[in-house]
N, C-alpha and C positions, 0 to 999 in steps of 0.2 A: 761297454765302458763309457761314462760319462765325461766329455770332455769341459772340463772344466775352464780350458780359455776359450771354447767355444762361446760357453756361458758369458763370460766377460765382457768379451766382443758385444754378445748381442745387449749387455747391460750398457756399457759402458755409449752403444749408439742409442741405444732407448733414452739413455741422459740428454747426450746431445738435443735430440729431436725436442727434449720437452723442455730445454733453454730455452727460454725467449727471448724477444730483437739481440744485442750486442751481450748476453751474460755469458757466453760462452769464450773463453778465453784460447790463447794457440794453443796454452797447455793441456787445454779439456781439449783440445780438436786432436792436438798430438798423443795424446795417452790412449785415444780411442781409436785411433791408426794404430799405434803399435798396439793393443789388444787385438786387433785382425789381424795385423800381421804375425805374433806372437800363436793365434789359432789358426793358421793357416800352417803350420809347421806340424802337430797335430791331426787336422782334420780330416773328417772322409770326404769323399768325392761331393756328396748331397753337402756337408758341413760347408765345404771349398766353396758351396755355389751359392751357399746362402750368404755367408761372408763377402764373396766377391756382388750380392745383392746391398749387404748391409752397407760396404765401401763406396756403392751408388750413392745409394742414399745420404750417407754422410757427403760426399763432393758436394750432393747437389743442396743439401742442407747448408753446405757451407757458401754455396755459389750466393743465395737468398739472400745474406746478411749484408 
């Protein structure tokens, strides 16, 4: 079965990433937190780890700015 806030999660941090300097707003940082946490209530074990991956990546995307 295809987990479709899996999907989300991983779009919504791909948007992120491709924001550049200050275009990313709390609201684009906040809507892409809760799409992980939203697929994390859903996911599989391998989905959990990617996610709890993606969640990295957005902190530290966010730490940059």
């Amino acid at each position: 079965m295809e987990n479709n806030l899996f999907q989300q999660a991983k779009d919504a941090v791909a948007n992120m990433m491709n924001m550049q300097g200050n275009s990313t707003s709390a609201q684009d940082k906040q809507a892409a937190q809760n799409a992980i946490q939203a697929a994390y209530n859903e996911a599989s074990p391998e989905e959990k780890q990617q996610l709890q991956q993606l969640e990295n990546q957005l902190k530290q995307h966010n730490q940059l700015q």
